[in-house]
C-alpha positions as CSV (number, residue, x, y, z in Angstrom):
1,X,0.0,0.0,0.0
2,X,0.8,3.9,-0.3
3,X,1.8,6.4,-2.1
4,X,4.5,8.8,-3.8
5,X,8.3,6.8,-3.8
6,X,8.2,4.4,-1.3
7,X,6.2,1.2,-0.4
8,X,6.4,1.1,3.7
9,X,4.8,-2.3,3.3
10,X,7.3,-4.3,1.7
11,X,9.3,-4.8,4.3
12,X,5.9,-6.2,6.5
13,X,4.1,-8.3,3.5
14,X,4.5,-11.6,4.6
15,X,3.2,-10.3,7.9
16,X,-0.1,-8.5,7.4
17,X,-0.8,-11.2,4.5
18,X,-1.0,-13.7,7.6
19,X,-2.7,-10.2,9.6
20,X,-5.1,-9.9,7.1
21,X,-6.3,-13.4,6.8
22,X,-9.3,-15.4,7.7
23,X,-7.3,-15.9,11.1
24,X,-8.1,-12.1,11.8
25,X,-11.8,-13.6,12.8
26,X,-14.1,-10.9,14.0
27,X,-12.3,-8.1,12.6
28,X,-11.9,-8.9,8.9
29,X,-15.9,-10.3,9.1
30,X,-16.7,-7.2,9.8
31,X,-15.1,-5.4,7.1
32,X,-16.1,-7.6,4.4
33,X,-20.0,-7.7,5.5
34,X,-19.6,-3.5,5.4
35,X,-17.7,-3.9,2.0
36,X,-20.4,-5.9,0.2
37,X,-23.0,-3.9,1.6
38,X,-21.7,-0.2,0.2
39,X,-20.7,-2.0,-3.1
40,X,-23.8,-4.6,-3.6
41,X,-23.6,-6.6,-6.7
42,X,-22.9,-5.8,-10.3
43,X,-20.8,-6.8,-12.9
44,X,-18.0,-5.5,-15.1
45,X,-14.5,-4.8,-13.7
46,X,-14.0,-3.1,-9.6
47,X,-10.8,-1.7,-9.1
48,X,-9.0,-2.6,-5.6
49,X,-7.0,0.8,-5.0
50,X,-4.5,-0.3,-2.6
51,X,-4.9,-3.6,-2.9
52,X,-2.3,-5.2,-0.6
53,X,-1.7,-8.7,-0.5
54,X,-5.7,-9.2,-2.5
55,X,-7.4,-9.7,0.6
56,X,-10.9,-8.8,-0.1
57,X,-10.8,-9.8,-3.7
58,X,-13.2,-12.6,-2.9
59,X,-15.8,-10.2,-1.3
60,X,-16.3,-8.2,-4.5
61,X,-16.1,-11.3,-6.7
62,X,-19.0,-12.7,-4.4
63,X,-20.9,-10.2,-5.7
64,X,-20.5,-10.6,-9.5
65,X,-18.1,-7.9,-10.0
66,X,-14.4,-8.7,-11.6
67,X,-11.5,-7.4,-9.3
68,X,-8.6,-6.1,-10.4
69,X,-5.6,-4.4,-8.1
70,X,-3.2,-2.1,-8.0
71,X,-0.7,-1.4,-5.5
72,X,3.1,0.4,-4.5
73,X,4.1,-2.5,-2.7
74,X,5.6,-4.9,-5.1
75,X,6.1,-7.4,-1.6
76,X,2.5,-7.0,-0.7
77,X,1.7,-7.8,-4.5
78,X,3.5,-11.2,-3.9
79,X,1.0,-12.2,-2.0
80,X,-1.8,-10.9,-4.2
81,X,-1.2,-12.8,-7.5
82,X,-3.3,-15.4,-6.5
83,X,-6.4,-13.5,-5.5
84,X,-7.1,-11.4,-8.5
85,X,-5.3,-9.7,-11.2
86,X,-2.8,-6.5,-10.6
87,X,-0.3,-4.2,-11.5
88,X,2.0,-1.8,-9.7
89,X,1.7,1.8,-9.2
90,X,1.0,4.7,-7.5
91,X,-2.8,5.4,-5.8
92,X,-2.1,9.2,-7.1
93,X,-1.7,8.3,-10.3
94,X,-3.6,5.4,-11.3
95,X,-2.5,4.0,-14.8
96,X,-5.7,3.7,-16.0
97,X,-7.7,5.9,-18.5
98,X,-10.2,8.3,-17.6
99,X,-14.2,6.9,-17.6
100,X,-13.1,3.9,-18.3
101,X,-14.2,1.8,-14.6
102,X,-17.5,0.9,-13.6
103,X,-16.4,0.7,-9.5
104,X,-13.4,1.0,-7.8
105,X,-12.9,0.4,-3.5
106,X,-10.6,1.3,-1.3
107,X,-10.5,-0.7,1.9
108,X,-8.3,0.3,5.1
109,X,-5.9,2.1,3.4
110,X,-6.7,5.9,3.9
111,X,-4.2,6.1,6.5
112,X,-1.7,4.8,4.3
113,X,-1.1,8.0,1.9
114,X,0.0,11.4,2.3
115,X,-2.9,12.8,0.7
116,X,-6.1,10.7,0.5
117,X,-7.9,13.4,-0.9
118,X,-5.4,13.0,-4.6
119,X,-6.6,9.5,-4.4
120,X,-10.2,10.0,-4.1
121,X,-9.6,12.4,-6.7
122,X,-8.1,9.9,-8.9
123,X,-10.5,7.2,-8.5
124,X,-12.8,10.1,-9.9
125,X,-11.2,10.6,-12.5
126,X,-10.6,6.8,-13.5
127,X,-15.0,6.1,-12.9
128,X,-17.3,6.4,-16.0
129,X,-20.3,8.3,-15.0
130,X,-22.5,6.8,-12.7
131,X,-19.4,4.5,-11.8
132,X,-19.4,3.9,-7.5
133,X,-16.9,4.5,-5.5
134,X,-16.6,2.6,-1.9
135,X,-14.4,3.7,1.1
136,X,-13.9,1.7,3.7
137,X,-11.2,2.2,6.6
138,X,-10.3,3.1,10.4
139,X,-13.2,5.6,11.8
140,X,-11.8,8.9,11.8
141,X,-12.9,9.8,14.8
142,X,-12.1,7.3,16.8
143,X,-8.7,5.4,15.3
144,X,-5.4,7.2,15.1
145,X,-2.7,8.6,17.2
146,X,-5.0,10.5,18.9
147,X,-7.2,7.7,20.6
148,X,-6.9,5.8,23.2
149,X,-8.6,2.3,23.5
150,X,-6.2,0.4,26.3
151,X,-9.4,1.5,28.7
152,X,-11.8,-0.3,26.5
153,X,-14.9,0.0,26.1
154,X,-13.8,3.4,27.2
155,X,-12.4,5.7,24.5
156,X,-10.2,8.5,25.3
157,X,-9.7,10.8,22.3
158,X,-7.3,13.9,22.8
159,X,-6.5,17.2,21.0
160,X,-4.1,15.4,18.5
161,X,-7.6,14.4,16.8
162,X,-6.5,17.9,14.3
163,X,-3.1,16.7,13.7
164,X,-2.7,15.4,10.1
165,X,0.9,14.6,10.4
166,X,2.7,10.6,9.4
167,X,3.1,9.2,13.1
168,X,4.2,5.6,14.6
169,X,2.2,6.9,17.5
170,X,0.0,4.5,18.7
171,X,-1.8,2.1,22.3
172,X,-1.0,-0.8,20.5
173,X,2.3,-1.6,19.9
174,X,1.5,-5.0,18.1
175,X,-0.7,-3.0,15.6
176,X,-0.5,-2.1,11.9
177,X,0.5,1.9,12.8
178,X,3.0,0.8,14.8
179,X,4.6,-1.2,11.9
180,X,3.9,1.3,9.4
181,X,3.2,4.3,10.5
182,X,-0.2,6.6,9.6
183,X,-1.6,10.1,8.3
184,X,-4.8,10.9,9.9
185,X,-7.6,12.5,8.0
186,X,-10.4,13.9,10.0
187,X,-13.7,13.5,9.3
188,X,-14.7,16.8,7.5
189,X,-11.3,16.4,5.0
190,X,-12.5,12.9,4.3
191,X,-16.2,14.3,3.1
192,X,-15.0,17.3,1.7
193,X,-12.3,15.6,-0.3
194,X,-15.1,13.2,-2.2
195,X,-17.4,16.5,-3.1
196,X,-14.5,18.3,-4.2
197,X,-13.6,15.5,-7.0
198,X,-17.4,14.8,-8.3
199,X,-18.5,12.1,-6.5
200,X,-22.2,12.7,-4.3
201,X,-22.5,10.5,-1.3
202,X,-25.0,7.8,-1.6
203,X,-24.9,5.7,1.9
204,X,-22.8,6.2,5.0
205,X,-22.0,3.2,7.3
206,X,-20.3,2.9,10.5
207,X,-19.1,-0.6,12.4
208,X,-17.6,-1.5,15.2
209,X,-17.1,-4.6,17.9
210,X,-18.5,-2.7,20.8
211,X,-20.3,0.7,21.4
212,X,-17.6,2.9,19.3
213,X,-17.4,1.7,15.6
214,X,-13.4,1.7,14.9
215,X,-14.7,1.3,11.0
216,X,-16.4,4.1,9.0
217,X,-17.4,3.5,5.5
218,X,-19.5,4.9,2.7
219,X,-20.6,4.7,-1.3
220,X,-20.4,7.5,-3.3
221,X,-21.7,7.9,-7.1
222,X,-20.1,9.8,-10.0
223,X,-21.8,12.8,-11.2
């Protein structure tokens, strides 16, 4: 995953392929049965921005739709090969042709780029009209060097909830942040940043464990 020059996962692919697996129970349930229900079914090609190691390629195939990746991490994309079709490159500049996609994702990986907001704009730019886009990753409010959830179910979220800056900061030092690092984008960027390319907000969706949802998700249409 990422952006720009370099691929922070490579060095961490054989791990978060065996993170990211059926093993990861609950969690990973969770964010394919929020996946499927922002994308629903169709058909034609769904690109997987950030793809990874190809882990919720079976989720949009379920559906009827053909997946096809793309990622910076040539390690992670190792691991991907045999889950669906992909290529290498750069999230903020896809190597696709404009209108040319009928649906493109991108699943827990908004913390993974410097700016989220070219991505989204990309993924624009890549959709045909009336193409969907689906988000899907941490909750904004609630994940990121700024919360706290050693206490849970109790949630203590501080003042570094505006900070936007790449941070290894985190309560869990067996976590993905504390591997790879993060850049947190607060909820208003996030919205803002899918107006601002052309895309209108269809359904929002939140999900969690317990009473905080740590996922925040939604479906948004080209105009």
């Amino acid at each position: 995953m990422g952006t720009g020059t370099t691929a922070a996962y490579d060095a961490h692919a054989d791990w978060y392929n065996d993170y990211m697996s059926p093993a990861a129970g609950g969690y990973l349930r969770r964010v394919h049965d929020t996946l499927a229900g922002l994308l629903g079914p169709g058909d034609g090609v769904c690109l997987d921005v950030c793809c990874g190691t190809g882990a919720h390629a079976r989720t949009v195939a379920a559906l009827g739709w053909t997946p096809i990746g793309v990622d910076l991490s040539a390690g992670q994309l190792r691991h991907a090969a045999a889950r669906l079709p992909s290529v290498l490159g750069d999230a903020a500049a896809l190597p696709f042709a404009g209108g040319c996609l009928p649906a493109a994702i991108c699943v827990l990986a908004s913390t993974d780029v410097p700016d989220y907001a070219a991505v989204i704009r990309e993924v624009a730019r890549v959709l045909r009209p009336g193409g969907r886009f689906v988000h899907l990753g941490v909750h904004p409010c609630f994940i990121g060097t700024f919360a706290d959830w050693s206490g849970a179910p109790r949630v203590v979220v501080d003042q570094r909830y505006a900070d936007r800056a790449h941070s290894y900061e985190t309560w869990n030092p067996n976590g993905v942040r504390a591997r790879v690092g993060g850049w947190h984008i607060p909820l208003a960027d996030l919205l803002d940043a899918v107006m601002d390319a052309g895309l209108r907000l269809e359904r929002v969706a939140e999900a969690g464990g317990g009473g905080v949802p740590d996922l925040l998700g939604f479906a948004a249409t080209k105009e």
